[in-house]
N, CA and C atoms as an extended XYZ file, in Angstrom:
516
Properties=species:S:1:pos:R:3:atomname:S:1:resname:S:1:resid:I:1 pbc="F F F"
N         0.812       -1.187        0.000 N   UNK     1
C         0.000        0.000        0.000 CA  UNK     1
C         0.864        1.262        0.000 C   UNK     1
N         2.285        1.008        0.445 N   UNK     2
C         2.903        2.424        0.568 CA  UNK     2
C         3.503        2.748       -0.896 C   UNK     2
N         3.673        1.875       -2.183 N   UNK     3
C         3.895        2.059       -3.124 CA  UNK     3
C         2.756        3.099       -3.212 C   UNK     3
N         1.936        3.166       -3.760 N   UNK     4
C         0.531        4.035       -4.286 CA  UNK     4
C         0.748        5.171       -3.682 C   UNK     4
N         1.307        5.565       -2.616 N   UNK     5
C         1.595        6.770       -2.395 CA  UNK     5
C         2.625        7.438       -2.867 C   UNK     5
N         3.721        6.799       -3.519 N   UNK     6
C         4.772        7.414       -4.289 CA  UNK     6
C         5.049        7.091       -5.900 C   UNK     6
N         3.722        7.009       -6.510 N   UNK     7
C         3.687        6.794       -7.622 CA  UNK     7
C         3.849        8.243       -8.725 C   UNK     7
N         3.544        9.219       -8.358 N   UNK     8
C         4.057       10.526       -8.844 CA  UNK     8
C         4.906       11.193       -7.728 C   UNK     8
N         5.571       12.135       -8.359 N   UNK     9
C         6.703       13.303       -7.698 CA  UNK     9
C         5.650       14.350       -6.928 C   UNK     9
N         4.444       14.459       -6.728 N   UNK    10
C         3.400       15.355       -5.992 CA  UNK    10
C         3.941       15.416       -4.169 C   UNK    10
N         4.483       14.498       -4.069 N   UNK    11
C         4.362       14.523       -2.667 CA  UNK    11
C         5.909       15.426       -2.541 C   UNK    11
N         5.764       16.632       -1.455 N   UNK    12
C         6.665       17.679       -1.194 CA  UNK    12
C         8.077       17.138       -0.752 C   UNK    12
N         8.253       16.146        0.377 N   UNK    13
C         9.283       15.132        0.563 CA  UNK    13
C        10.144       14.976       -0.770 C   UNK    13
N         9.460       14.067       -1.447 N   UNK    14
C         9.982       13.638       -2.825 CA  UNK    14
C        10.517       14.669       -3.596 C   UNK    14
N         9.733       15.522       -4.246 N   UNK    15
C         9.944       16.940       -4.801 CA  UNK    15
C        10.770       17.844       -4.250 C   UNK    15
N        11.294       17.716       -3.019 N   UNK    16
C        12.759       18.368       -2.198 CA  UNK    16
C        13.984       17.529       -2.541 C   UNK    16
N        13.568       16.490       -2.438 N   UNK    17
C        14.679       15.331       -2.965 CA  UNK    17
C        15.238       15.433       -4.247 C   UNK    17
N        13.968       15.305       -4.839 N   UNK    18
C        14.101       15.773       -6.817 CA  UNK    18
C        15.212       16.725       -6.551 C   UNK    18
N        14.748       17.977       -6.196 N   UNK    19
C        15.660       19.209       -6.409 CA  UNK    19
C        16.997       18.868       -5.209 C   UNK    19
N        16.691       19.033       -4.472 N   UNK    20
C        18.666       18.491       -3.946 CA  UNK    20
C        19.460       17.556       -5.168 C   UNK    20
N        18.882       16.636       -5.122 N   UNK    21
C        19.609       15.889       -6.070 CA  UNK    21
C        19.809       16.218       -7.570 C   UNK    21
N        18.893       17.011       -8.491 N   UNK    22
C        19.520       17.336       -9.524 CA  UNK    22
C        19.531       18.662       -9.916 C   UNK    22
N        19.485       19.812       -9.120 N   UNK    23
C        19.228       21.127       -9.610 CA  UNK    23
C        20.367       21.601       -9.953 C   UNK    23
N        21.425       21.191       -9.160 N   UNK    24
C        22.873       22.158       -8.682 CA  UNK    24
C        23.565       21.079      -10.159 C   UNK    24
N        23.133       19.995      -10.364 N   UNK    25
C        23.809       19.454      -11.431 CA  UNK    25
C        23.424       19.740      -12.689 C   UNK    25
N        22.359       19.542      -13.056 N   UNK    26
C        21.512       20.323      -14.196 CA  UNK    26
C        21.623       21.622      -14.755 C   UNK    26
N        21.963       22.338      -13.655 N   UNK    27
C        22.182       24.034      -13.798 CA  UNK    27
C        23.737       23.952      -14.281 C   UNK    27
N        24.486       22.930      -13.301 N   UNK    28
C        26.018       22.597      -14.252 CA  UNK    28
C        26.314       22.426      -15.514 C   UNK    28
N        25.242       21.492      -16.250 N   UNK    29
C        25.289       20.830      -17.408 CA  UNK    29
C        24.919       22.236      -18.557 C   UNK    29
N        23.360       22.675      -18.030 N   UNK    30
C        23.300       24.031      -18.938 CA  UNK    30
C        24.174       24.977      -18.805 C   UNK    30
N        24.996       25.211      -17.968 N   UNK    31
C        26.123       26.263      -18.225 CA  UNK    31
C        27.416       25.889      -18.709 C   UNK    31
N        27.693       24.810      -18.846 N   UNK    32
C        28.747       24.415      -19.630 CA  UNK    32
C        28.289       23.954      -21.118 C   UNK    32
N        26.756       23.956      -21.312 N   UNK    33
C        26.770       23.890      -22.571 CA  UNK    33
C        26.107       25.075      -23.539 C   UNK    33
N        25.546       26.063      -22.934 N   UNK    34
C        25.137       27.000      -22.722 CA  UNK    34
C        25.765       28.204      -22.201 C   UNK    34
N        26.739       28.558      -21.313 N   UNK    35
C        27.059       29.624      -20.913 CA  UNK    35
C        26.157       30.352      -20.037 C   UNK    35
N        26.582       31.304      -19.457 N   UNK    36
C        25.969       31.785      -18.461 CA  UNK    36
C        24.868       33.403      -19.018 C   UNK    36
N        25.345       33.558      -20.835 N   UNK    37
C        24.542       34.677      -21.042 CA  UNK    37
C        22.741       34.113      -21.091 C   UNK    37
N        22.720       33.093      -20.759 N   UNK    38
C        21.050       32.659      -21.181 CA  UNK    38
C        20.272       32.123      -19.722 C   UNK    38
N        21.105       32.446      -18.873 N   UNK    39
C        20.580       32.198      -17.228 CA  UNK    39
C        20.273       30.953      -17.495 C   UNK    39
N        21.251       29.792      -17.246 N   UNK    40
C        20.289       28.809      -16.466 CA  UNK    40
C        20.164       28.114      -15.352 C   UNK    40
N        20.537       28.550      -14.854 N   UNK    41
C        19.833       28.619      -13.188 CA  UNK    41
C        18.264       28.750      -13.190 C   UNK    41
N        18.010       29.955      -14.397 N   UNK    42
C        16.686       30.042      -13.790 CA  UNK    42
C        15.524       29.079      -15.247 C   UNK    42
N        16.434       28.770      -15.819 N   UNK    43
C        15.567       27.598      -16.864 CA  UNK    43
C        15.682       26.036      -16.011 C   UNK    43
N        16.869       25.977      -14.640 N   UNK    44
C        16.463       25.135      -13.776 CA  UNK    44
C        15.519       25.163      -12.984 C   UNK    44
N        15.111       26.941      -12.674 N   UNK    45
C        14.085       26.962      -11.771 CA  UNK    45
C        12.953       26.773      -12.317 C   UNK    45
N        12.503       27.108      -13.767 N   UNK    46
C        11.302       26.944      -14.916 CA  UNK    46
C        10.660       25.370      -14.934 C   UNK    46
N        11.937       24.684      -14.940 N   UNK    47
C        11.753       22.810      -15.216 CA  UNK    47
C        11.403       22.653      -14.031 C   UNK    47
N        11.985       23.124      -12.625 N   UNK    48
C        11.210       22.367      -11.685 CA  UNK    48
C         9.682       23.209      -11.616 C   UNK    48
N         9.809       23.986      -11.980 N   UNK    49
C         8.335       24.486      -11.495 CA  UNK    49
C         7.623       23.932      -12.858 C   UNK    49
N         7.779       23.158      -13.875 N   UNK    50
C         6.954       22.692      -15.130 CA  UNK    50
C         6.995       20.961      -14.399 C   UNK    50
N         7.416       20.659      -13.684 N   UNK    51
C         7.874       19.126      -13.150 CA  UNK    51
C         6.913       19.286      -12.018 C   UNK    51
N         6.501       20.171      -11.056 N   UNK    52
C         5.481       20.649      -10.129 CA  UNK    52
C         4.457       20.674      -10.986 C   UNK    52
N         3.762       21.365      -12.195 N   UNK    53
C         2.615       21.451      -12.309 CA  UNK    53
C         2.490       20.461      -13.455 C   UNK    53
N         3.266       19.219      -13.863 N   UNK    54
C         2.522       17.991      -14.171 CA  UNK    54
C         2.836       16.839      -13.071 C   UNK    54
N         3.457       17.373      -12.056 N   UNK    55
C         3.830       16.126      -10.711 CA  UNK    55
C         3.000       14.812      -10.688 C   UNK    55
N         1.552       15.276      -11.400 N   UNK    56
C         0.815       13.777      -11.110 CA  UNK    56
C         0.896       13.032      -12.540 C   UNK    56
N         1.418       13.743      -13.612 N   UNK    57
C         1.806       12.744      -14.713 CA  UNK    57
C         2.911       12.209      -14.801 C   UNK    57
N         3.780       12.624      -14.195 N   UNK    58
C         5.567       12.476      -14.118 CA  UNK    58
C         5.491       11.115      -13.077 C   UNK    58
N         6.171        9.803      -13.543 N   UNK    59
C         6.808        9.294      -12.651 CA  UNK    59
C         8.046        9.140      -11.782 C   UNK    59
N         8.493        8.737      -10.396 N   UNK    60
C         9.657        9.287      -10.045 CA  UNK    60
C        11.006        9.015      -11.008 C   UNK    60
N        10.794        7.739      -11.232 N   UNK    61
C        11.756        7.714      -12.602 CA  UNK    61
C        11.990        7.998      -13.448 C   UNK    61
N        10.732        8.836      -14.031 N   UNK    62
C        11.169        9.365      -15.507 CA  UNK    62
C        11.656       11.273      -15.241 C   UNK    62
N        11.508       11.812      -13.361 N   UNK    63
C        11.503       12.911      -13.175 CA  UNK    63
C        13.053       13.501      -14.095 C   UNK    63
N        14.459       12.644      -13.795 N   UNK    64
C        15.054       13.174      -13.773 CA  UNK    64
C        15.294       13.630      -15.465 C   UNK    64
N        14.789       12.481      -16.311 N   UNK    65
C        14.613       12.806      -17.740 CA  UNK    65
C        13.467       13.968      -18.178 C   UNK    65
N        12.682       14.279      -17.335 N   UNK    66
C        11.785       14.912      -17.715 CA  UNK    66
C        12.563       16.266      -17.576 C   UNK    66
N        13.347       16.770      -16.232 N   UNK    67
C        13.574       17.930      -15.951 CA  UNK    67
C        14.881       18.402      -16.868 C   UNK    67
N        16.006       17.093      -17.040 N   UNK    68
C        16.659       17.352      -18.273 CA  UNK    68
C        16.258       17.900      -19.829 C   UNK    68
N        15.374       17.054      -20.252 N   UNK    69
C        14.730       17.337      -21.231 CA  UNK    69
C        13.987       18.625      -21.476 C   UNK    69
N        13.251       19.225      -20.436 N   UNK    70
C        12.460       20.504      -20.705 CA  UNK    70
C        13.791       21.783      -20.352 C   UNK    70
N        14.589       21.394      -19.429 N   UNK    71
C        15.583       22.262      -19.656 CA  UNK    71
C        16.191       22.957      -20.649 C   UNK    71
N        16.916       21.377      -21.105 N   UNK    72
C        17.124       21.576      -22.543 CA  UNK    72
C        16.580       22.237      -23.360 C   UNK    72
N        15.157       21.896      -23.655 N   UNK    73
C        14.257       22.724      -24.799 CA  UNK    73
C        14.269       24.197      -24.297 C   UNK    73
N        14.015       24.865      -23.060 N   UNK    74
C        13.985       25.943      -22.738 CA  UNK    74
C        14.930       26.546      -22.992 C   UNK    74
N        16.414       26.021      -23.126 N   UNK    75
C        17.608       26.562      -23.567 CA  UNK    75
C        17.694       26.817      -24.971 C   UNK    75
N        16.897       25.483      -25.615 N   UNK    76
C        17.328       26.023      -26.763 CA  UNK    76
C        16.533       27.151      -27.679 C   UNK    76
N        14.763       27.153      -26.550 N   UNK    77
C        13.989       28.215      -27.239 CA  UNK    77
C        14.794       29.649      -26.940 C   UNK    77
N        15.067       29.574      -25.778 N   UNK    78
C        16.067       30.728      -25.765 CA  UNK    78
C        17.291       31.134      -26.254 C   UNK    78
N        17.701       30.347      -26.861 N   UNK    79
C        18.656       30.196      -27.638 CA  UNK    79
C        18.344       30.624      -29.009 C   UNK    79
N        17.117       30.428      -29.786 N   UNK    80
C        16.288       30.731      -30.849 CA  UNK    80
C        16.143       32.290      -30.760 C   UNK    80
N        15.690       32.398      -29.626 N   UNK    81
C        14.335       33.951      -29.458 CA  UNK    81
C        16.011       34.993      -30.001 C   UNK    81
N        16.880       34.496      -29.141 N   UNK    82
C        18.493       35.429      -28.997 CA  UNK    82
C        18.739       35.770      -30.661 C   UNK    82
N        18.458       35.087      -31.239 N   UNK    83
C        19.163       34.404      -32.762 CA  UNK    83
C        17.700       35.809      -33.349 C   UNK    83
N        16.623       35.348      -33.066 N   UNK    84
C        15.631       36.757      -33.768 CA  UNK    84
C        16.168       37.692      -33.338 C   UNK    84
N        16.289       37.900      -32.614 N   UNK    85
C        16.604       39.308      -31.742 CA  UNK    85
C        17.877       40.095      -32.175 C   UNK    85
N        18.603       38.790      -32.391 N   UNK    86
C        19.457       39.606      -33.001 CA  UNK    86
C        19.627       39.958      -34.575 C   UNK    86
N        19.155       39.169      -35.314 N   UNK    87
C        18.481       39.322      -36.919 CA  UNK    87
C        17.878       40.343      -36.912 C   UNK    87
N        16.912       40.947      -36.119 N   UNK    88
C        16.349       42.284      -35.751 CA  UNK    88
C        16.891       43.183      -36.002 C   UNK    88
N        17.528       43.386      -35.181 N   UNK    89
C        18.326       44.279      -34.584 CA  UNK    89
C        19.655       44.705      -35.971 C   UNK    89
N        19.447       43.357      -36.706 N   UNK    90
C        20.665       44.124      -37.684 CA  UNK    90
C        19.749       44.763      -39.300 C   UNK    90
N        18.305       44.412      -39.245 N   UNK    91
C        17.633       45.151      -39.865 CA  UNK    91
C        17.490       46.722      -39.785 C   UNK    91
N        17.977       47.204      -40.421 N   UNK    92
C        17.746       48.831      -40.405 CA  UNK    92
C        16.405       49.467      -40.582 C   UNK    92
N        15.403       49.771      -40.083 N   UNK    93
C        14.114       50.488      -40.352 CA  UNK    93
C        14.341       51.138      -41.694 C   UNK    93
N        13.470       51.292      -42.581 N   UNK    94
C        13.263       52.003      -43.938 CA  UNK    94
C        13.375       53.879      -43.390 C   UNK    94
N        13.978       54.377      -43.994 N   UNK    95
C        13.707       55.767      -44.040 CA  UNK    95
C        12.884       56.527      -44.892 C   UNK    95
N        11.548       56.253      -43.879 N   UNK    96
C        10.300       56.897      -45.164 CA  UNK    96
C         9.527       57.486      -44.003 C   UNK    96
N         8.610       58.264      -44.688 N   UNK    97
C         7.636       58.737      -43.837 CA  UNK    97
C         6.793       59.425      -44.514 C   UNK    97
N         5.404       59.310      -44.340 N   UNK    98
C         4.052       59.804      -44.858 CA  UNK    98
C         4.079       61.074      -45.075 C   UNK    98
N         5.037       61.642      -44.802 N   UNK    99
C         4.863       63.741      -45.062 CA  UNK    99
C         5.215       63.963      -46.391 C   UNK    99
N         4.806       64.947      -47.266 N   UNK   100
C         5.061       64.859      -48.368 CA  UNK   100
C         6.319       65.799      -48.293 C   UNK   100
N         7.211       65.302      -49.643 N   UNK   101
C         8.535       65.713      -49.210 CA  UNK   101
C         8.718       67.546      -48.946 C   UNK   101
N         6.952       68.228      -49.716 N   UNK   102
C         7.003       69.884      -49.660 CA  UNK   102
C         7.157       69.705      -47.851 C   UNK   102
N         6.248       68.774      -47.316 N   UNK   103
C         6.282       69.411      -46.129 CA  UNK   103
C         7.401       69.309      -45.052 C   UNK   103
N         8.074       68.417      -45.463 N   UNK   104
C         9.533       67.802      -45.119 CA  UNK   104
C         9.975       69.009      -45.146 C   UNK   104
N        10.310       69.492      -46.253 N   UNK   105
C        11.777       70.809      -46.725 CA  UNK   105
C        10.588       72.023      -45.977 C   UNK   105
N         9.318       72.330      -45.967 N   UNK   106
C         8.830       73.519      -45.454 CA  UNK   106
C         9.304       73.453      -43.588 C   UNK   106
N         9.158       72.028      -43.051 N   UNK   107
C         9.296       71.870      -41.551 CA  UNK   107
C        11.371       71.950      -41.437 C   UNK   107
N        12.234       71.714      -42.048 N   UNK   108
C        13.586       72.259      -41.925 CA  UNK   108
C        13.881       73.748      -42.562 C   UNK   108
N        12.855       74.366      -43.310 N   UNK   109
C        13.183       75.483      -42.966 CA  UNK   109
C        12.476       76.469      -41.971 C   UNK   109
N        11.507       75.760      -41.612 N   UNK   110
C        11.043       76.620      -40.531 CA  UNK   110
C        11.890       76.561      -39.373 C   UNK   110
N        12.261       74.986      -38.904 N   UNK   111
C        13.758       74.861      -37.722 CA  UNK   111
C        14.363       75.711      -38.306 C   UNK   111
N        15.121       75.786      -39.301 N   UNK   112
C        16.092       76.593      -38.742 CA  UNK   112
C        15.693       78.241      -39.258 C   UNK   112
N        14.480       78.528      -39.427 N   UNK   113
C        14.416       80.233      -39.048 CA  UNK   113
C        13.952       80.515      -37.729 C   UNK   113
N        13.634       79.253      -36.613 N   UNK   114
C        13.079       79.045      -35.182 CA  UNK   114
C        14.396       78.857      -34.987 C   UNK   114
N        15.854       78.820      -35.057 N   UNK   115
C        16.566       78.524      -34.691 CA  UNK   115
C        17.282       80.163      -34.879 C   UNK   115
N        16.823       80.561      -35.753 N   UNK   116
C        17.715       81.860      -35.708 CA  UNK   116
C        17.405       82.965      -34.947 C   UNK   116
N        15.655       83.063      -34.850 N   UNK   117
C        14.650       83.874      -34.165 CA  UNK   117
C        15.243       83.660      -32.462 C   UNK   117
N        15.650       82.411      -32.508 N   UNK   118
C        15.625       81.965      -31.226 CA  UNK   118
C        17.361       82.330      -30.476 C   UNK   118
N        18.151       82.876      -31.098 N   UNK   119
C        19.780       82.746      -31.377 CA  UNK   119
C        19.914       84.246      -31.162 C   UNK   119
N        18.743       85.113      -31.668 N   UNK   120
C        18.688       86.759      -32.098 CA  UNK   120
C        18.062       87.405      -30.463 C   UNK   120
N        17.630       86.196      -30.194 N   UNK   121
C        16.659       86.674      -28.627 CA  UNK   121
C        17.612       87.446      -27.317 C   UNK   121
N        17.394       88.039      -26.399 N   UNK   122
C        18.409       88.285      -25.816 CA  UNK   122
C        18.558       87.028      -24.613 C   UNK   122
N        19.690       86.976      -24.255 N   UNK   123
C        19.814       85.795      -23.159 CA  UNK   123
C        18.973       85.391      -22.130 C   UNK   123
N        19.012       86.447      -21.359 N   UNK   124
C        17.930       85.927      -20.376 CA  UNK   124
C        16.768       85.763      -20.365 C   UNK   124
N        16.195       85.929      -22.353 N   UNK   125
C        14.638       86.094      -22.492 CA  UNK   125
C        14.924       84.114      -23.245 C   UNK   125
N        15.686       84.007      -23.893 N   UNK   126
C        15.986       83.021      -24.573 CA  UNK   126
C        16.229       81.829      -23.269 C   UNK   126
N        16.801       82.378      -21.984 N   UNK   127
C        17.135       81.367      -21.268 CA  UNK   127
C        15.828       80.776      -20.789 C   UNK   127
N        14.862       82.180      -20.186 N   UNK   128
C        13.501       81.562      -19.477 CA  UNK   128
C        12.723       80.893      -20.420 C   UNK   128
N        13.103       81.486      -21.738 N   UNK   129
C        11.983       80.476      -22.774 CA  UNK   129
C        11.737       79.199      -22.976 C   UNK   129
N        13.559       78.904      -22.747 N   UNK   130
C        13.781       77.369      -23.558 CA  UNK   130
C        13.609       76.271      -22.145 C   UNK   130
N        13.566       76.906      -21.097 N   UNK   131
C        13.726       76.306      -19.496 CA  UNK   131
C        11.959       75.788      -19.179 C   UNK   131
N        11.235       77.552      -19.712 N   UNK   132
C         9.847       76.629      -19.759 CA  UNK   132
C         9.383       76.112      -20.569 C   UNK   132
N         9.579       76.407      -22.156 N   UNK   133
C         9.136       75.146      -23.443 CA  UNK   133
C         9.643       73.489      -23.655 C   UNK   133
N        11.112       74.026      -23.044 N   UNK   134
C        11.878       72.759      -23.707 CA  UNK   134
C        11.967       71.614      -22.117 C   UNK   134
N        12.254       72.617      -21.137 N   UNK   135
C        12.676       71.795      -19.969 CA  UNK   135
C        11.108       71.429      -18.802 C   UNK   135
N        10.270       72.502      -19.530 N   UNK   136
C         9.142       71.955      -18.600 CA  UNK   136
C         8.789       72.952      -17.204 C   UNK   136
N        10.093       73.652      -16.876 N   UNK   137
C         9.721       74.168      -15.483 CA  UNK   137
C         8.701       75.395      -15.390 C   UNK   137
N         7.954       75.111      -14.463 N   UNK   138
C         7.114       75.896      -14.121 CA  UNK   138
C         8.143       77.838      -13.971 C   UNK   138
N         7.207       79.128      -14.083 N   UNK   139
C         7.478       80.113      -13.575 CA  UNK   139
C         8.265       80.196      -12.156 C   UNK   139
N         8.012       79.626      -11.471 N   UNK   140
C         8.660       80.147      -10.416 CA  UNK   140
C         9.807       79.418      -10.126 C   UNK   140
N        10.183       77.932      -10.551 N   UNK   141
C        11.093       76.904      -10.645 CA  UNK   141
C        12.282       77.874      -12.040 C   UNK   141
N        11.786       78.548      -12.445 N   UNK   142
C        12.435       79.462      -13.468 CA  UNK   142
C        13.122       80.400      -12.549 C   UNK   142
N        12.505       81.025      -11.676 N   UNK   143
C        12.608       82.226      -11.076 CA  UNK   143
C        13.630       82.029       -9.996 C   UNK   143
N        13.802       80.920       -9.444 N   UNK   144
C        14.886       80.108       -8.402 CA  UNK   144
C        16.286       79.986       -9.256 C   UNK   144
N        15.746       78.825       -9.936 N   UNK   145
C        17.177       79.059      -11.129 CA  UNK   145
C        17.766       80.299      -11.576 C   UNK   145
N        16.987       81.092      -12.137 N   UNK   146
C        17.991       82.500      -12.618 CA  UNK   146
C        18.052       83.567      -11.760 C   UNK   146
N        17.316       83.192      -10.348 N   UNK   147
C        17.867       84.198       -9.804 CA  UNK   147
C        17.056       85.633       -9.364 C   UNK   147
N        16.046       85.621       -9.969 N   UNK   148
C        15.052       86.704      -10.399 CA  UNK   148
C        13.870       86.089       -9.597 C   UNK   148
N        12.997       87.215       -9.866 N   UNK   149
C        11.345       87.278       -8.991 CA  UNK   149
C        10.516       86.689      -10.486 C   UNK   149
N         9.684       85.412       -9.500 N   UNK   150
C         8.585       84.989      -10.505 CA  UNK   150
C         8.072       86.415      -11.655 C   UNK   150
N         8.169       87.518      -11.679 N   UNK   151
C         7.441       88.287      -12.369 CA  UNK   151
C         8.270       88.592      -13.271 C   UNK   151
N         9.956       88.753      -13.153 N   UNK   152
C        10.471       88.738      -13.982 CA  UNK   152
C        10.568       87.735      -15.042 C   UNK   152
N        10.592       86.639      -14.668 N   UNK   153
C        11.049       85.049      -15.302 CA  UNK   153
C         9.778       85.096      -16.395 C   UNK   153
N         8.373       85.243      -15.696 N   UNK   154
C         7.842       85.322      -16.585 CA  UNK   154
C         7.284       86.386      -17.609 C   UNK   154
N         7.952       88.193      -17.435 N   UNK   155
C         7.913       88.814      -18.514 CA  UNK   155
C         9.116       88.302      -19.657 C   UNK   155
N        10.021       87.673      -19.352 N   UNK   156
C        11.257       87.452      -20.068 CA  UNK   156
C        10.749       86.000      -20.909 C   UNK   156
N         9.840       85.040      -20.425 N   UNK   157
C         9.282       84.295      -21.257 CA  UNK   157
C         8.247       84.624      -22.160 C   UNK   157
N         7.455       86.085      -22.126 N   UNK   158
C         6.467       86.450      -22.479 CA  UNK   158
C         6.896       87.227      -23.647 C   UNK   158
N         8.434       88.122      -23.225 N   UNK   159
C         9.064       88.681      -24.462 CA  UNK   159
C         9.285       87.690      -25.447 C   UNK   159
N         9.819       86.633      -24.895 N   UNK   160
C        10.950       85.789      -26.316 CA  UNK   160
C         9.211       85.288      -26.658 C   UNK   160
N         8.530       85.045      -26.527 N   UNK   161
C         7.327       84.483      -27.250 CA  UNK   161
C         6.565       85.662      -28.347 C   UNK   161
N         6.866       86.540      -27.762 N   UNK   162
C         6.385       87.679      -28.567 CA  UNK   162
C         6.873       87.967      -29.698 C   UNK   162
N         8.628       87.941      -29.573 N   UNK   163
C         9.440       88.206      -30.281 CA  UNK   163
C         8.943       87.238      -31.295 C   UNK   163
N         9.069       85.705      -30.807 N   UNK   164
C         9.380       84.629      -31.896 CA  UNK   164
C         7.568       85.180      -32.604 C   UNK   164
N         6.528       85.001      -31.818 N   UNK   165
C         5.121       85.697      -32.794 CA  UNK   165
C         5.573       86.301      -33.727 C   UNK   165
N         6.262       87.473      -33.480 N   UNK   166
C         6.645       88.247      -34.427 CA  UNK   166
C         7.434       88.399      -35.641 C   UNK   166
N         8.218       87.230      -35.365 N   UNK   167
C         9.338       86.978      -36.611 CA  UNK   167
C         8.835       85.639      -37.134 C   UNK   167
N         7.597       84.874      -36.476 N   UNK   168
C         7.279       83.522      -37.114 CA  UNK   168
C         5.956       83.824      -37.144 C   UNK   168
N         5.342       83.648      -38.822 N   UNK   169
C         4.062       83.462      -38.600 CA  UNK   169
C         3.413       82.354      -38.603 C   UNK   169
N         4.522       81.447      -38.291 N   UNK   170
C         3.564       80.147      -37.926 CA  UNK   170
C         2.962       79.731      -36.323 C   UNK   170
N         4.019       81.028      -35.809 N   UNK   171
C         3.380       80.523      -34.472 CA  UNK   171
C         2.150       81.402      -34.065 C   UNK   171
N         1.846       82.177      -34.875 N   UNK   172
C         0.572       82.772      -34.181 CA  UNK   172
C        -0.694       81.852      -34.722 C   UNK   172
């Protein structure tokens, strides 16, 4: 009668045993055939936890082939996925894009007459501008940084916006 109780690896006893006895070796075998860039340690920890959730189909004898075997495969799917990934990666994206090429050449010359508008500004109107457009900071996080009273920071952002209105009519 005590056979029938150890006819699958389910029982926790057994399944501690399993792993003492072949984890630290298994994890040996995949890193010497495998290397250590594909973790397997933790494709040892995957097999025992795939050896846990069929425990009642697995017999104790066939555990240690079973946990070899799915190892294995896990190594080598990962071994695969590495191989796309890197085929990927040596594909270059197409250089295209839906804008028509007028609007392409109209958007680089507008940069760079926003680049000149912006170059012509005086410093400290150009500094608060680009601190609150480009960097995000609030008026008064402006006003700490340069030094000045919230009221200044923000007439000096209010000029360079004016200015650029004025020399860009795209921004109005």
């Amino acid at each position: 009668m005590a056979k029938l109780l150890h006819k699958d690896v389910c029982d926790k006893l057994r399944f501690s045993k399993l792993y003492e006895k072949y984890a630290q070796s298994l994890s040996n075998i995949l890193y010497y055939k495998y290397g250590d860039l594909l973790n397997p340690s933790d494709k040892v920890q995957d097999a025992f936890i795939k050896l846990w959730e069929n425990c009642a189909k697995v017999a104790p004898e066939a555990a240690k082939s079973f946990l070899y075997t799915t190892a294995n495969n896990m190594m080598l799917n990962e071994v695969k996925h590495q191989n796309v990934v890197l085929k990927h990666q040596k594909v270059k994206p197409k250089e295209y894009t839906n804008e028509s090429p007028e609007f392409v050449l109209r958007k680089k010359e507008f940069l760079k007459r926003y680049e000149t508008v912006l170059s012509n500004l005086k410093e400290e109107e150009r500094t608060a501008f680009l601190l609150s457009k480009v960097d995000g900071k609030t008026h008064k996080e402006i006003a700490q940084i340069l030094g000045v009273t919230k009221k200044v920071a923000e007439h000096r952002i209010y000029a360079a916006f004016k200015q650029l209105k004025a020399e860009l009519e795209e921004f109005n």
